[in-house]
Structures are given as C-alpha cells and as structure tokens.
C-alpha positions in Angstrom: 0.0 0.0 0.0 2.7 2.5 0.6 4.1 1.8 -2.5 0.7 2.5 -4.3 1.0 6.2 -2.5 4.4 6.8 -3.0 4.3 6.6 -6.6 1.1 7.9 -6.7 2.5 11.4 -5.1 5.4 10.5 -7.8 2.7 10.9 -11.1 1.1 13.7 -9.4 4.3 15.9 -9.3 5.0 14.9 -12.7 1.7 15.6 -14.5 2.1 19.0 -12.4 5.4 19.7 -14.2 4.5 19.1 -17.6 1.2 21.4 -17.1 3.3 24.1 -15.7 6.2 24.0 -18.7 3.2 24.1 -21.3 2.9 27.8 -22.4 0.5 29.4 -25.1 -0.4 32.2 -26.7 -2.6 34.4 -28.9 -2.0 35.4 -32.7 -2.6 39.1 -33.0 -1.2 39.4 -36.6 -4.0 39.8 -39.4 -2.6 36.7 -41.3 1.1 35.8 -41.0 2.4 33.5 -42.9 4.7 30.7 -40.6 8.3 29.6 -41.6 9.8 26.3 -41.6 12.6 27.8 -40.2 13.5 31.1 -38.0 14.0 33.4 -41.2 12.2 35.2 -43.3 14.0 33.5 -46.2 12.8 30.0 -45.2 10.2 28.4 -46.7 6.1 28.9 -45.5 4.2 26.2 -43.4 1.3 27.7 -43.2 -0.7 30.8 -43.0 -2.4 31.7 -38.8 -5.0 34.4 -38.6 -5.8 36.6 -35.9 -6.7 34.7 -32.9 -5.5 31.8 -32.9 -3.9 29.8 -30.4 -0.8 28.1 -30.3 1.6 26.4 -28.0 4.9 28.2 -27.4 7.6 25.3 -27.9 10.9 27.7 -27.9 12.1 30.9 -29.0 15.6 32.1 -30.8 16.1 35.8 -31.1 13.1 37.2 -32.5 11.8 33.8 -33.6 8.9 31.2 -31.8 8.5 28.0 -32.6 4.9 27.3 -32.2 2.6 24.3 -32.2 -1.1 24.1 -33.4 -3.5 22.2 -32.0 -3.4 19.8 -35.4 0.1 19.5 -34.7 1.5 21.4 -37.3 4.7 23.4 -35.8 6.4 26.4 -37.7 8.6 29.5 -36.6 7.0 32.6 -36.4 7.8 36.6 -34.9 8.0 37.2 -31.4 5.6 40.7 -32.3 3.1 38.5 -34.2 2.3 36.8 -30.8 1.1 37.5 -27.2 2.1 35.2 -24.3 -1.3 34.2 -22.0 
C-alpha cells in the first residue's frame, strides 16, 4: 500500500510539471504567414489568422516556434504573438 502512494505522489508531481512547462499564446497578426525555419527567407508552413492559439515550444532571437492544435509546428515573430 505504501508503494501504491508513494508513486502515486510521484505521477502527481510529474503531470504537475508538464502542465506548468506548457505555455501558449494568442495570434494578433492579421494573417502571417509561418516559416519552416526562423527566417524570413525560409520556406512557408502555413498561414495563422488573428486569434489563434498556439503552443509556445521555444524561442531564438526574435523567432517562436509554435505548435497548433493539429500539430502542425512552424517559426514565427515574437511581435506577431502574445504570451497568455
């Protein structure tokens, strides 16, 4: 039985962690069109309209990787976005 609690307590704090590392935000760009890669050269993913929201993953300079709720994940401006 205490081994049923202690690793009980042990899933707990881990689904805890993964909830708190998870961060999203709001698209407040018109239309912007998502990069493969964090450059404006780079080829498009896919176009995100006003609204939207998307999981943060990482960010490089002025660049955030994002994921959508289809799964889809591109690179797109730091200004195009708003953290929640």
């Amino acid at each position: 039985m205490l081994l049923g609690v202690i690793t009980s307590i042990i899933i707990g704090f881990y689904a805890q962690n993964n909830l708190n590392k998870q961060q999203y935000a709001i698209v407040y760009a018109t239309e912007f069109t998502a990069r493969e890669e964090p450059k404006q050269s780079s080829s498009a993913s896919f176009v995100i309209h006003e609204g939207t929201k998307v999981e943060v993953l990482e960010e490089f300079n002025d660049w955030v990787r994002i994921a959508l709720e289809n799964g889809s994940k591109a690179w797109v401006t730091i200004d195009t976005i708003k953290k929640l």
